[in-house]
C-alpha positions in Angstrom: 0.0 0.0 0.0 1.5 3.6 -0.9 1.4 6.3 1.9 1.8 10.1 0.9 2.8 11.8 3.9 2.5 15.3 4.4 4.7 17.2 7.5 5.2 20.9 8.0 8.3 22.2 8.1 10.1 25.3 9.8 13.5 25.4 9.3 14.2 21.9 8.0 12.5 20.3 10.6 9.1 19.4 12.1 7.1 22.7 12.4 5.3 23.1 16.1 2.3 24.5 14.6 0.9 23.0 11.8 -1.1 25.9 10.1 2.2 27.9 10.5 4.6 26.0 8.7 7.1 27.9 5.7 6.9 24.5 3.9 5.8 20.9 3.6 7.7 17.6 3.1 5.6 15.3 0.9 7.6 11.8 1.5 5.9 8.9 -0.4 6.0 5.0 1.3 5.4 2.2 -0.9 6.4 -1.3 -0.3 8.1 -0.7 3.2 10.7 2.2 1.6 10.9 5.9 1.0 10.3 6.3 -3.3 10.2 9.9 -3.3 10.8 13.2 -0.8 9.6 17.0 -2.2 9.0 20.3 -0.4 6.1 22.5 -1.2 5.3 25.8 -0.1 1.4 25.9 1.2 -0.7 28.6 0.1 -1.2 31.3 2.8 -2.7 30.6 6.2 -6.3 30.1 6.3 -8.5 28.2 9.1 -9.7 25.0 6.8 -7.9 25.4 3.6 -5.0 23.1 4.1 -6.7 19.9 4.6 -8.5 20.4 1.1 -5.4 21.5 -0.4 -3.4 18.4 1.2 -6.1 16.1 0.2 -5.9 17.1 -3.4 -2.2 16.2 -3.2 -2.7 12.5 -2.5 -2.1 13.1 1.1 -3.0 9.7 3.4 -1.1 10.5 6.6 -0.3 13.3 8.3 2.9 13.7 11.1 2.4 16.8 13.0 3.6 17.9 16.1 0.7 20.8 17.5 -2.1 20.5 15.1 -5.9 22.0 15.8 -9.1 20.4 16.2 -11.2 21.4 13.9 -7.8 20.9 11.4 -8.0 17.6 12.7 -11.6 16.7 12.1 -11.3 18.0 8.2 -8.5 15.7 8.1 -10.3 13.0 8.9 -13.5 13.4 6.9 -11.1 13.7 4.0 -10.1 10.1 5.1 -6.0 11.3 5.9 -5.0 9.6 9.3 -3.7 12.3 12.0 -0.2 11.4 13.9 0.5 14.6 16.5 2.5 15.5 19.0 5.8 14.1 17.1 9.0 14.9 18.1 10.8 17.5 16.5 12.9 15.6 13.8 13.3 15.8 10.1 10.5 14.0 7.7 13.3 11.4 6.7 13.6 10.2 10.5 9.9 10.9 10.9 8.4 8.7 8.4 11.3 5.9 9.0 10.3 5.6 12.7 6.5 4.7 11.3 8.0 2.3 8.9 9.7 0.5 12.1 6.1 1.6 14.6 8.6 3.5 16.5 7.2 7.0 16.0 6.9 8.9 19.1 3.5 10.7 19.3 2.1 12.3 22.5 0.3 15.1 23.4 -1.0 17.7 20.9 1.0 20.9 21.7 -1.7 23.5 20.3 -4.4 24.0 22.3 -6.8 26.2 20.3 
Protein backbone atom coordinates (compact mmCIF):
# COMPACT_ATOMS: atom_id res chain seq x y z
CA UNK A 1 0.00 0.00 0.00
CA UNK A 2 1.48 3.61 -0.93
CA UNK A 3 1.44 6.30 1.87
CA UNK A 4 1.80 10.06 0.89
CA UNK A 5 2.79 11.83 3.89
CA UNK A 6 2.49 15.34 4.42
CA UNK A 7 4.73 17.16 7.46
CA UNK A 8 5.16 20.88 8.00
CA UNK A 9 8.35 22.22 8.14
CA UNK A 10 10.11 25.32 9.76
CA UNK A 11 13.51 25.39 9.25
CA UNK A 12 14.22 21.90 8.04
CA UNK A 13 12.51 20.28 10.57
CA UNK A 14 9.13 19.43 12.05
CA UNK A 15 7.14 22.69 12.45
CA UNK A 16 5.28 23.06 16.06
CA UNK A 17 2.30 24.51 14.59
CA UNK A 18 0.89 23.02 11.84
CA UNK A 19 -1.13 25.89 10.06
CA UNK A 20 2.25 27.87 10.49
CA UNK A 21 4.60 26.04 8.69
CA UNK A 22 7.07 27.90 5.69
CA UNK A 23 6.89 24.51 3.89
CA UNK A 24 5.78 20.94 3.57
CA UNK A 25 7.65 17.59 3.08
CA UNK A 26 5.64 15.32 0.90
CA UNK A 27 7.61 11.79 1.53
CA UNK A 28 5.92 8.86 -0.36
CA UNK A 29 6.00 5.01 1.27
CA UNK A 30 5.42 2.24 -0.93
CA UNK A 31 6.35 -1.34 -0.29
CA UNK A 32 8.12 -0.69 3.20
CA UNK A 33 10.66 2.16 1.64
CA UNK A 34 10.94 5.87 1.01
CA UNK A 35 10.32 6.26 -3.32
CA UNK A 36 10.16 9.91 -3.29
CA UNK A 37 10.80 13.17 -0.79
CA UNK A 38 9.59 16.96 -2.22
CA UNK A 39 8.96 20.32 -0.43
CA UNK A 40 6.06 22.48 -1.24
CA UNK A 41 5.28 25.82 -0.06
CA UNK A 42 1.43 25.90 1.20
CA UNK A 43 -0.71 28.61 0.13
CA UNK A 44 -1.17 31.27 2.80
CA UNK A 45 -2.74 30.58 6.17
CA UNK A 46 -6.25 30.14 6.26
CA UNK A 47 -8.45 28.17 9.11
CA UNK A 48 -9.70 25.04 6.77
CA UNK A 49 -7.91 25.38 3.57
CA UNK A 50 -5.02 23.09 4.08
CA UNK A 51 -6.66 19.93 4.56
CA UNK A 52 -8.55 20.39 1.11
CA UNK A 53 -5.40 21.45 -0.45
CA UNK A 54 -3.37 18.39 1.22
CA UNK A 55 -6.06 16.07 0.23
CA UNK A 56 -5.94 17.09 -3.40
CA UNK A 57 -2.15 16.21 -3.20
CA UNK A 58 -2.74 12.45 -2.51
CA UNK A 59 -2.13 13.11 1.08
CA UNK A 60 -2.99 9.72 3.39
CA UNK A 61 -1.14 10.49 6.60
CA UNK A 62 -0.32 13.26 8.26
CA UNK A 63 2.86 13.72 11.07
CA UNK A 64 2.36 16.82 12.98
CA UNK A 65 3.62 17.86 16.13
CA UNK A 66 0.73 20.83 17.50
CA UNK A 67 -2.09 20.54 15.12
CA UNK A 68 -5.90 22.00 15.77
CA UNK A 69 -9.13 20.42 16.17
CA UNK A 70 -11.20 21.38 13.91
CA UNK A 71 -7.77 20.92 11.37
CA UNK A 72 -8.01 17.58 12.70
CA UNK A 73 -11.59 16.68 12.08
CA UNK A 74 -11.33 18.00 8.24
CA UNK A 75 -8.47 15.66 8.09
CA UNK A 76 -10.34 12.98 8.86
CA UNK A 77 -13.48 13.44 6.91
CA UNK A 78 -11.09 13.75 4.03
CA UNK A 79 -10.07 10.08 5.08
CA UNK A 80 -5.96 11.29 5.94
CA UNK A 81 -5.04 9.60 9.31
CA UNK A 82 -3.68 12.27 12.04
CA UNK A 83 -0.16 11.41 13.88
CA UNK A 84 0.53 14.61 16.54
CA UNK A 85 2.53 15.52 19.00
CA UNK A 86 5.80 14.08 17.10
CA UNK A 87 9.00 14.90 18.15
CA UNK A 88 10.78 17.48 16.48
CA UNK A 89 12.90 15.59 13.81
CA UNK A 90 13.30 15.81 10.10
CA UNK A 91 10.55 13.99 7.71
CA UNK A 92 13.26 11.37 6.66
CA UNK A 93 13.62 10.15 10.53
CA UNK A 94 9.91 10.92 10.93
CA UNK A 95 8.43 8.66 8.42
CA UNK A 96 11.29 5.91 8.97
CA UNK A 97 10.32 5.55 12.72
CA UNK A 98 6.50 4.71 11.33
CA UNK A 99 8.02 2.29 8.88
CA UNK A 100 9.72 0.49 12.06
CA UNK A 101 6.13 1.57 14.63
CA UNK A 102 8.61 3.48 16.46
CA UNK A 103 7.18 7.00 16.05
CA UNK A 104 6.94 8.90 19.08
CA UNK A 105 3.46 10.65 19.26
CA UNK A 106 2.05 12.26 22.49
CA UNK A 107 0.33 15.08 23.38
CA UNK A 108 -1.02 17.73 20.91
CA UNK A 109 1.02 20.90 21.67
CA UNK A 110 -1.65 23.46 20.33
CA UNK A 111 -4.42 24.01 22.33
CA UNK A 112 -6.85 26.17 20.25
Amino acid sequence: MKHVFAIPLENGILCQHFGHCQQFAFVEVENGSIIKESLVTPPPHEPGLLPAWLAEKGVTDIIASGIGQKAINLFRQQHIRVYMGAQQKSPTELVSDWMEQSLVTGVNTCDH
